[in-house]
C-alpha positions in Angstrom: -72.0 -65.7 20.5 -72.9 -69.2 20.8 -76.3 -70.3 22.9 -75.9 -73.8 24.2 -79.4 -75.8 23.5 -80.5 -75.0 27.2 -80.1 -71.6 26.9 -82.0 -70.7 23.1 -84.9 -68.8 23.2 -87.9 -71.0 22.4 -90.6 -69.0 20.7 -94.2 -70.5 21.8 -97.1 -70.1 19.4 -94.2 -68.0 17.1 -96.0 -66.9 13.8 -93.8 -67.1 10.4 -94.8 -63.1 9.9 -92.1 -62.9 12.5 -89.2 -63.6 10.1 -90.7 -63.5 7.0 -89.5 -60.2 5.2 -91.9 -57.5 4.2 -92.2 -58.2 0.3 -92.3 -61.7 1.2 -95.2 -61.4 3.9 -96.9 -59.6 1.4 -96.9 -62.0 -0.6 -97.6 -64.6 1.4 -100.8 -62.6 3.0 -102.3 -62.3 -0.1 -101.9 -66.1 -1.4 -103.3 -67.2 1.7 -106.2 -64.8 1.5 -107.9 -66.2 -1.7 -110.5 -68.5 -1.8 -110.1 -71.7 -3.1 -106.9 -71.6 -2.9 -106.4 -75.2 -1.0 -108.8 -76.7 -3.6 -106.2 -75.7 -6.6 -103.0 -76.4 -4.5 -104.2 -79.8 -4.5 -104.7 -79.8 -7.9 -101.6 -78.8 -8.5 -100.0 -81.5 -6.0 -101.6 -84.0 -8.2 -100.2 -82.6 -11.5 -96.5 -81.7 -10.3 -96.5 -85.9 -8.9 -95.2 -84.7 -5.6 -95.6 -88.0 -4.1 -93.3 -89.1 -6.8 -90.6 -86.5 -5.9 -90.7 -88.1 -2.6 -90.5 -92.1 -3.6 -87.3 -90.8 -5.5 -85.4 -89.2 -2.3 -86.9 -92.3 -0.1 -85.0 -94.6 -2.7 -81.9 -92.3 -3.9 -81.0 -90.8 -0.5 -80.6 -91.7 3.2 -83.7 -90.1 5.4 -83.0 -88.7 8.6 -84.0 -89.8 11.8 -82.7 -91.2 14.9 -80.7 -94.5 13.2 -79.7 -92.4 10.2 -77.5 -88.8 10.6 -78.7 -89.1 14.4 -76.6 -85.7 14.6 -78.9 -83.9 11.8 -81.8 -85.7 13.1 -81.4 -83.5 16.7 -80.8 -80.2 15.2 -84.1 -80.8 12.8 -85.6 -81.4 16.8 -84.4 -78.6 18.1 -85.6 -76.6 15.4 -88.8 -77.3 15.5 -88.9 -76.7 19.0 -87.7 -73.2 19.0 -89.8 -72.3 16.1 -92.8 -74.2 17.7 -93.5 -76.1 14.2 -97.1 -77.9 14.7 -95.5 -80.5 12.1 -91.4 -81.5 11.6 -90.9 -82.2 7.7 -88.7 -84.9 6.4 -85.8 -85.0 5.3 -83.3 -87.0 3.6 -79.4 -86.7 2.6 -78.7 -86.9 -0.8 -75.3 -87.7 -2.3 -74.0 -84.7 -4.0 -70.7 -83.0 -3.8 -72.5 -79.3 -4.8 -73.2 -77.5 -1.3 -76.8 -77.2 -1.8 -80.0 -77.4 0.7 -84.1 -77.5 -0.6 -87.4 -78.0 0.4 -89.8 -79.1 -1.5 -93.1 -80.5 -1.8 -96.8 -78.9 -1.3 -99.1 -81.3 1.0 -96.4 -82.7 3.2 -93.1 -80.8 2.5 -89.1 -82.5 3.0 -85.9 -80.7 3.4 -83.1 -82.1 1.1 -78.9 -81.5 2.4 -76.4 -82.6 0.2 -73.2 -84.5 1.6 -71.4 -81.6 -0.4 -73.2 -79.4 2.3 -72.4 -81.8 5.7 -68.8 -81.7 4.5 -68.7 -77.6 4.3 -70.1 -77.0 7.4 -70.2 -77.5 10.8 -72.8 -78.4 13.6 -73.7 -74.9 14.3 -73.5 -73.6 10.9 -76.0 -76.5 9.9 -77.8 -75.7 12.8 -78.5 -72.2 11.0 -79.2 -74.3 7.6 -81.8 -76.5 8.9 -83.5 -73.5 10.6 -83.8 -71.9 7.2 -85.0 -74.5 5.6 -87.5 -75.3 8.2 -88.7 -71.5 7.9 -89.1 -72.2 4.2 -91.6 -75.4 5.1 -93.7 -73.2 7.6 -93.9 -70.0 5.5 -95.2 -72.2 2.7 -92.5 -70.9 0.7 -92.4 -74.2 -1.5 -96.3 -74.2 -2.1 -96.5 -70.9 -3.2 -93.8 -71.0 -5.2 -94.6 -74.4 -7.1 -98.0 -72.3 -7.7 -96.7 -69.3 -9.0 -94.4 -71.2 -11.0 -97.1 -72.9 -12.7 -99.7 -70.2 -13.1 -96.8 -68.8 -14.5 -95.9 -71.3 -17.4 -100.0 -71.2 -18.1 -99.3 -67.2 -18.5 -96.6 -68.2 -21.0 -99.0 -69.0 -23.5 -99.2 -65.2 -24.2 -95.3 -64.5 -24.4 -95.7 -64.9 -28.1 -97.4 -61.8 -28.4 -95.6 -58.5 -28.1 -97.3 -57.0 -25.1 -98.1 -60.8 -23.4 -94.2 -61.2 -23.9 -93.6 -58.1 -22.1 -95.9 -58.7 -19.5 -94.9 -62.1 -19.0 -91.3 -61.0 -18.3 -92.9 -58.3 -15.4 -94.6 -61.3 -13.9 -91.0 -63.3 -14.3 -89.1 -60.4 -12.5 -91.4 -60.2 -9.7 -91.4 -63.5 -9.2 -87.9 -63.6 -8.6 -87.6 -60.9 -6.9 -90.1 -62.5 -4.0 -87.9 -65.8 -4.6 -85.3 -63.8 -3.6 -86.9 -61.9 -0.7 -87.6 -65.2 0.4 -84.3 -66.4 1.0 -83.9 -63.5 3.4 -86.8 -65.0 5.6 -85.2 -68.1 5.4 -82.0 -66.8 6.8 -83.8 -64.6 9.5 -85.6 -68.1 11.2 -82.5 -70.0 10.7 -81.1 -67.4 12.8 -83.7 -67.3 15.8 -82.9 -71.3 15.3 -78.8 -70.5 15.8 -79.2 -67.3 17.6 -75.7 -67.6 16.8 -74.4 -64.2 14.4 -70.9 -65.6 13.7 -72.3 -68.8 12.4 -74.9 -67.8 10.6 -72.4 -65.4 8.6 -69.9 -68.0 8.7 -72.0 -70.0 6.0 -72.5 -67.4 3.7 -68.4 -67.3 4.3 -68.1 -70.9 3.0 -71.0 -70.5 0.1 -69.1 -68.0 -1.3 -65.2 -68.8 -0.4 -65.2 -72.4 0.3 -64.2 -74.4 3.5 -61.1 -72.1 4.4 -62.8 -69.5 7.0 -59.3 -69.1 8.3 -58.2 -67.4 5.6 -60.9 -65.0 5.5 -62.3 -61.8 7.7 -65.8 -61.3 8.8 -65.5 -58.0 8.9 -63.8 -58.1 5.7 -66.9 -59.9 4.4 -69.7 -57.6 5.3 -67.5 -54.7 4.1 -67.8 -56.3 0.5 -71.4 -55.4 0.7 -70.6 -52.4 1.4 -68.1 -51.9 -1.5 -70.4 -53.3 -3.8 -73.6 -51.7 -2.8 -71.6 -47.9 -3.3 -68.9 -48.4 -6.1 -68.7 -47.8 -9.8 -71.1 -45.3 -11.9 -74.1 -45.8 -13.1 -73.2 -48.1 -15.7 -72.8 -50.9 -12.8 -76.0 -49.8 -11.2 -77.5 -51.5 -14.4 -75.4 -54.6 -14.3 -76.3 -55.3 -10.6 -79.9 -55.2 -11.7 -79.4 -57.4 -14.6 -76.8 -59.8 -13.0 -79.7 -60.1 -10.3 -82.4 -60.2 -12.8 -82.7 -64.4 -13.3 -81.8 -65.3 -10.0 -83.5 -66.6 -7.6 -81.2 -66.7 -4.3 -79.8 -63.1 -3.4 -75.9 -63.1 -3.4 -73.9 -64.8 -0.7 -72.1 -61.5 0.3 -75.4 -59.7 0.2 -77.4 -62.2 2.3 -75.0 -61.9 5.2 -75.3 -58.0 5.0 -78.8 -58.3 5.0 -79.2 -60.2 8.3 -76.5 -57.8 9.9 -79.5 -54.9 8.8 -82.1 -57.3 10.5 -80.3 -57.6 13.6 -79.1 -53.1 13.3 -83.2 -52.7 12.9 -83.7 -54.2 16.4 -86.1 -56.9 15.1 -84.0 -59.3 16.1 -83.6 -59.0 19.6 -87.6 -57.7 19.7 -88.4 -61.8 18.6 -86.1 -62.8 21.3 -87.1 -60.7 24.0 -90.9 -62.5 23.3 -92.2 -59.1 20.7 -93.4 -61.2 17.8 -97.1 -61.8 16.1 -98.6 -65.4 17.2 -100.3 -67.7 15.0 -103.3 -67.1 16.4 -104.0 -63.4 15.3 -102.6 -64.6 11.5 -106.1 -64.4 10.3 -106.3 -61.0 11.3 -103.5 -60.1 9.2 -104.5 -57.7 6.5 -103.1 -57.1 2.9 -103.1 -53.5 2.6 -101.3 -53.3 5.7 -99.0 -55.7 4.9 -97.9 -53.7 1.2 -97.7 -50.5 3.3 -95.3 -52.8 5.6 -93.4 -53.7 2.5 -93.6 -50.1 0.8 -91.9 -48.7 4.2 -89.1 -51.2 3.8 -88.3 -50.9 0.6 -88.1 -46.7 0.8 -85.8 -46.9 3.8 -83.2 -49.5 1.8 -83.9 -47.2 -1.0 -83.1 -43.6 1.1 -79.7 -45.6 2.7 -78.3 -46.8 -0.5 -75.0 -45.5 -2.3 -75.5 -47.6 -4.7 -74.9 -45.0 -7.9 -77.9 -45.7 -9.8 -79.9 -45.7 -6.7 -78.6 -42.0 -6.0 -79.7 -40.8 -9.6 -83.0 -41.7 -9.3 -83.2 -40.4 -5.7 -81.5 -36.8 -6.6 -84.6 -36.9 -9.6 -87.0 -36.9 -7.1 -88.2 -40.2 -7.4 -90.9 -41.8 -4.9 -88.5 -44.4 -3.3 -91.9 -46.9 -3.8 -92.7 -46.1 -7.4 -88.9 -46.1 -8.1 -88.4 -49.8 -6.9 -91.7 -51.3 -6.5 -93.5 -52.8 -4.1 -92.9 -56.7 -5.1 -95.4 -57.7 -2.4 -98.0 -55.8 -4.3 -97.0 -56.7 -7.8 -97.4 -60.1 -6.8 -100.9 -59.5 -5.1 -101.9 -57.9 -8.4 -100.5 -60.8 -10.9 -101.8 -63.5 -8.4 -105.2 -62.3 -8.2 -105.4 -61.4 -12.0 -104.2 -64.6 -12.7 -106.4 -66.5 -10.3 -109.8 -65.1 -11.4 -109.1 -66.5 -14.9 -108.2 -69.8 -13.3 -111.5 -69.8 -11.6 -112.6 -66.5 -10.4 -111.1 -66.3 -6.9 -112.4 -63.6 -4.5 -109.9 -61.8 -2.0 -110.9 -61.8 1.7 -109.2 -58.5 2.2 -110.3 -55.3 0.2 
């Protein structure tokens, strides 16, 4: 299911909507949506000394270009091209036997990969890793984070009361949550990058099991999902929520499952066949539609679960939406509450 580099689908003028996931896009729509929002990002640049993250990895790692990792150096190209970046971030190679891949920074942001990471995988499986990382750069996902992040440690001065405490752990959850969200948009542009399935669930494989692929089943794999998403009582229901609860990447076996979903939906294939939103018509994109977006997503995972607490609620009665929340509209709520105290903030959408 490999596409050699002169047959991948380039995607001209490709907007990050297209594999940004619904609770995510809301999100995202509603950061980018609030004036004076540049003027406190770089505020915040200043105060998190992001041009001292960057002197660090320019004198601890090796940064990639066409001298250094020449091989990593193409694959950032060809990323870029398919995804039609209007800027290629950095990035460096960092000696570190943990299997680990970042972006950071808020002006100008750089892609870390660990040497742990080059050794795990291979060129098409770090093909997929670059993409995802290079979604994370153009969605933003590192400025908006390193924002919420903070607003979030100013919101902590309230956590020693008993309602700010609980309040503050709301905004937590919800903040994860998206983190984790997220990391399923990541995957989905590091896939229109690959447009390579096997690979792409290949290096969830490795995360999870190691280097030995021989030994393991891809089919195998994706039926763990399964297994876990429908077994035990309701007891377990509860632990997957709090096992979940402080994390900020989704699971490895439930991140390929998740792409497999993307690709059942037909979204997939609707990108490459050229059906995707452009940058330019970005500015038209509105909130509200966006949460309803998010609201429909989240009922249909809810109505297709098996997962046994899942089934409770949904034999109550529940409302699939007020049962599991709409994250992308928690987080509208929080950032905006949050922002008119930091400086009163007006939303261009109502």
């Amino acid at each position: 299911m490999t596409s050699p580099d002169r047959l991948r689908t380039r995607f001209p003028e490709i907007s990050t909507r297209a594999w940004e996931h619904p609770a995510d896009r809301t999100a995202l729509v509603t950061l980018r949506s609030l004036y004076g929002f540049d003027t406190v990002l770089r505020t915040l640049s200043g105060l998190l000394a992001e041009r001292q993250h960057r002197l660090l990895y320019l004198a601890t790692a090796v940064r990639v270009d066409e001298r250094q990792f020449k091989a990593i150096d193409q694959l950032r190209q060809d990323a870029a091209e398919i995804l039609d970046a209007p800027t290629i971030p950095e990035m460096f190679v960092l000696q570190d036997p943990r299997a680990n891949a970042f972006t950071i920074g808020m002006d100008q942001p750089f892609i870390i990969l660990t040497t742990g990471l080059l050794d795990l995988l291979d060129h098409e499986e770090l093909r997929f890793v670059v993409g995802h990382e290079l979604g994370h750069a153009l969605s933003g996902h590192a400025v908006y984070r390193t924002m919420l992040m903070h607003l979030m440690r100013l919101a902590a001065g309230i956590g020693w009361m008993p309602i700010g405490g609980w309040a503050l752990r709301a905004i937590i959850a919800a903040l994860m949550e998206w983190s984790r969200k997220s990391e399923l948009s990541g995957d989905r542009a590091g896939l229109l990058c690959g447009q390579d399935v096997d690979a792409s669930v290949r290096v969830h494989m490795k995360l999870a099991g190691g280097s030995r692929v021989d030994q393991m089943s891809h089919a195998a794999f994706l039926q763990q999902a399964d297994d876990y998403d429908k077994s035990g009582d309701l007891r377990d229901g509860v632990l997957k929520l709090l096992n979940l609860e402080l994390q900020t990447h989704p699971f490895s076996v439930l991140r390929a499952a998740e792409l497999r979903r993307w690709i059942a939906s037909g979204e997939y294939n609707r990108v490459l066949d050229g059906q995707y939103p452009r940058r330019d018509q970005d500015k038209h994109a509105r909130i509200s539609d966006e949460i309803k977006h998010a609201a429909r997503s989240y009922r249909e995972s809810f109505d297709q679960s098996d997962d046994p607490l899942v089934k409770v609620v949904r034999n109550l009665g529940k409302d699939a939406a007020s049962a599991v929340g709409t994250v992308g509209a928690e987080v509208a709520d929080t950032v905006t509450k949050l922002g008119k105290r930091l400086g009163g903030w007006q939303n261009r959408d109502s």
